[in-house]
Residue, then its C-alpha position, 0 to 999 in steps of 0.5 A: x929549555x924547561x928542563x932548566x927550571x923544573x928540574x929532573x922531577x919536573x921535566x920527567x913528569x911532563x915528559x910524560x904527559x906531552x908523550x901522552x899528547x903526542x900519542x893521542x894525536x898520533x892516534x886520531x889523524x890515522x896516520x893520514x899526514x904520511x898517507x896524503x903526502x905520498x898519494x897527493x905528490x903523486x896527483x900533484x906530479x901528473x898537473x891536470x885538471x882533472x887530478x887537482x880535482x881529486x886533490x881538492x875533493x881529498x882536501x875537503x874529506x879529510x880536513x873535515x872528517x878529521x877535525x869532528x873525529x879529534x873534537x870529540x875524542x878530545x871531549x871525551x879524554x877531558x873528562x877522563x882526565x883524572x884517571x889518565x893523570x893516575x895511569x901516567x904519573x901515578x897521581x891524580x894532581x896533574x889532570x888539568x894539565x892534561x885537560x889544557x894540552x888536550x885542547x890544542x889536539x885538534x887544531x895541531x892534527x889539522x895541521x899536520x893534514x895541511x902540512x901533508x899537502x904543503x908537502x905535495x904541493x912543495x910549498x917548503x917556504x911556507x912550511x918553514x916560515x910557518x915552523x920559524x914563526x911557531x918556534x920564535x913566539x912559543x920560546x919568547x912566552x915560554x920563559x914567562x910562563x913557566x918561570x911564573x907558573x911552573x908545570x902550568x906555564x909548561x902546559x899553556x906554551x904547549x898549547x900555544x905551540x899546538x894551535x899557532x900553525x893552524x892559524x898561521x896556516x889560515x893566515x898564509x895560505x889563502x890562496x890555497x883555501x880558496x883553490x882547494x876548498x871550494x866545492x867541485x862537481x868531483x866525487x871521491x869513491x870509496x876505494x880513494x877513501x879506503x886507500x888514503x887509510x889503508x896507508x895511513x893505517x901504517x903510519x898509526x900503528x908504527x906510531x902507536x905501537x911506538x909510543x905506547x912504548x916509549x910510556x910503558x918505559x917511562x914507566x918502569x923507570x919511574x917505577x925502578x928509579x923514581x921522578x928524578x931518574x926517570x927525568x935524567x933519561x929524558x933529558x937524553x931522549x930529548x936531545x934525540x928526538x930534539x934532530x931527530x924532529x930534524x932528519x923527520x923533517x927532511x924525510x917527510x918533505x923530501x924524501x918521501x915526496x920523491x920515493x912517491x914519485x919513484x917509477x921503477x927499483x933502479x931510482x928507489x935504490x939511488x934515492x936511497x943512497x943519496x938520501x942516506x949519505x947526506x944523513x950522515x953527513x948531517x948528523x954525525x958531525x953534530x953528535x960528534x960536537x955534542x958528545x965532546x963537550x957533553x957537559x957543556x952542553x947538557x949544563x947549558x940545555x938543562x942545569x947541573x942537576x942533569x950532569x949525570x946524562x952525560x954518561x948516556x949520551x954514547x950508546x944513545x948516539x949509535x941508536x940515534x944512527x941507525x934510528x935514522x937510517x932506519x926511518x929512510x930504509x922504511x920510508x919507500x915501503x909506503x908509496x908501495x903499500x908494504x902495510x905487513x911488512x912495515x907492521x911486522x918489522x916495527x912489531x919485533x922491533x918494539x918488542x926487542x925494545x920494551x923487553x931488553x929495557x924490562x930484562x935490563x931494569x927489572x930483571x937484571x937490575x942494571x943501572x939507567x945507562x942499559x936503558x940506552x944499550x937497549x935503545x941502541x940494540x933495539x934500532x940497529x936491529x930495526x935497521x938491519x931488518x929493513x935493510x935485509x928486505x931492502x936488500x932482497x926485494x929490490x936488489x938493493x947495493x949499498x955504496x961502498x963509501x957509505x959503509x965506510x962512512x958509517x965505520x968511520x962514524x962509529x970509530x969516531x964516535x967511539x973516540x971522542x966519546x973515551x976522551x970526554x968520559x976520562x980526559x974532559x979537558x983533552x976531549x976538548x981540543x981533541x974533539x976538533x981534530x977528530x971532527x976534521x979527520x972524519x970529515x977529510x975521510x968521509x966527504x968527497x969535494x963533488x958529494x958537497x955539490x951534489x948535496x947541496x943540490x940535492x938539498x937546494x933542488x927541492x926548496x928552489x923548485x917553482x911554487x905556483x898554484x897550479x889551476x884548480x878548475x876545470x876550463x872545459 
């Protein structure tokens, strides 16, 4: 939405900025929300005494560890504020910025410990009321505060988004405060300690490698292009991580959960079947929409000033497919504790990301559209490397359907994506129909069930507290 009212420059910078907090952020939880969400569902799955205990021994190390952490970190890049302005945007003028967002970085890693064990405990209600109310109360201030304060209004909504589920978290889940952070005669060792960061260690440098990244790239566009290119390809990152964020959700608060609680290769396999079907199933048909009425749409969560990214949109989609279907082929390494071979695969694959991006922009001078093939290149190899070992380490069968539907997919897109570029009004009426074919081609009366169970199984399961102490 702020896209609208600052323009290509403007959203460029703080795109940039608020990739920054997102980088910071992702550094001092030490990737312990993933870490927690696959060692904690599987405590919470054994349901004794004795486990709870654990849980809430875990409950109170990390929490408190993690706050002092992020708190002093956080002090210490205020006051090196200024320098980190000049490297970001190559300009002092937008430290305080910096300074504002910075703040809210403790209690959002916080939360995201405490998210972690919602997830464990399978209290998704909560998690999205807390995520509904969040969303509504930050929308409702943003438009006055950044129709009156511009890039600052930019920064106060940000920090307002980054502390709300925190408090709402204290708000809405006393009962679980007061079962898990009471003090019990229960010790964790330091092998407990060590494992929640040998797992969380993945996430991290996943999550830091990738960002790093994805501020580098930002970089050489600003660099090449200047704010206002740099601010068009934003736009269309956004719309990416924008259901992205969606598909993460339903990855960290289903998925992942489930992999954890996997006993053998034979349920990982049909996990991953499933679980890739129904991301298909739920994505495509939203690219296929946005892509056939591209301008619309990009008019209507930006402005006319950001007609341009229409263009984009197309190679930015097939990365945006197998970018998913990469982040599931990925997520059963973490319960298993694959830590190499989750570092080596992101390694190559952000490697093959910045370099094609700087070959593409620097070397060979191409226009921003590379800057998707490159995105689109870099995430079906990531994809194809996780399937290959998928594949050989637990004899993994993809479904035959599944892989139809994935040419189907892409064929689909292919079309509506011509229409729209050369025949816009076509596209229009086009697009439907297309939309329906693939749908009649791809989806079976009984996956429709059994989606909707599959969906409905996790968020109707019964959220009961389950004793904390000990009764012997």
């Amino acid at each position: 939405m702020y896209a609208i009212f600052l323009g290509p420059v403007g959203f460029g910078i703080i795109s940039q900025l608020y990739n920054f907090y997102l980088l910071f952020t992702s550094v001092i939880n030490l990737g312990v929300p993933v870490s927690t969400t696959s060692e904690i569902s599987k405590l919470h799955s054994e349901n004794n005494s004795q486990s709870n205990l654990k849980i809430a021994s875990y409950f109170r190390y990390l929490t408190t560890r993690l706050f002092m952490l992020s708190l002093v970190i956080s002090v210490i890049l205020i006051i090196f504020s200024a320098y980190l302005s000049q490297f970001l945007v190559d300009d002092k003028e937008y430290y305080f910025f910096i300074i504002i967002m910075i703040i809210a970085a403790p209690f959002a890693v916080i939360y995201l410990i405490l998210e972690a064990f919602l997830r464990s405990f399978k209290e998704i209600k909560m998690i999205v009321k807390i995520g509904v109310i969040t969303n509504v109360v930050s929308t409702v201030l943003l438009i006055p505060l950044i129709y009156y304060m511009n890039l600052l209004g930019v920064s106060i909504y940000l920090l307002i988004f980054g502390i709300a589920p925190f408090l709402l978290f204290i708000i809405y889940a006393r009962d679980i405060i007061k079962n898990y952070f009471t003090k019990n005669e229960y010790i964790l060792k330091r092998t407990d300690k060590l494992l929640i960061f040998k797992i969380g260690s993945i996430s991290l440098l996943s999550s830091l490698i990738h960002q790093g990244v994805i501020i580098l790239i930002r970089k050489i566009l600003i660099t090449q292009y200047g704010y206002e290119q740099n601010g068009i390809y934003q736009s269309v990152l956004s719309v990416s991580i924008s259901y992205f964020s969606i598909i993460y959700i339903f990855l960290t608060n289903y998925t992942l959960p489930k992999l954890s609680e996997c006993r053998d290769d034979g349920n990982i396999d049909s996990e991953l079947n499933n679980n890739l079907r129904f991301l298909i199933l739920m994505i495509v048909p939203m690219m296929l929409l946005f892509l056939g009425y591209k301008e619309i749409g990009v008019s209507l969560l930006f402005s006319k000033n950001f007609i341009s990214a229409s263009s984009l949109f197309f190679p930015q989609f097939i990365g945006d497919l197998f970018r998913v279907s990469a982040a599931l082929f990925g997520l059963w390494l973490i319960p298993k504790r694959k830590v190499k071979q989750i570092i080596i695969i992101d390694f190559i694959f952000n490697s093959i990301l910045l370099g094609s991006v700087y070959c593409f922009i620097v070397f060979l001078n191409k226009s921003l559209i590379y800057v998707s093939y490159a995105y689109a290149l870099s995430f079906s190899l990531h994809f194809v490397m996780y399937f290959i070992y998928t594949k050989y380490s637990i004899k993994f069968k993809i479904d035959r359907n599944i892989m139809l539907s994935f040419g189907y997919s892409i064929i689909s897109l292919g079309i509506v994506s011509y229409l729209s570029a050369y025949y816009i009004i076509i596209s229009y009426f086009v697009t439907p129909a297309v939309l329906l074919i693939w749908f009649l081609l791809v989806v079976k009366k009984y996956e429709i069930i059994k989606m909707k169970n599959l969906f409905l199984s996790y968020a109707n399961k019964d959220n009961k507290d389950i004793p904390l102490k000990n009764d012997n």
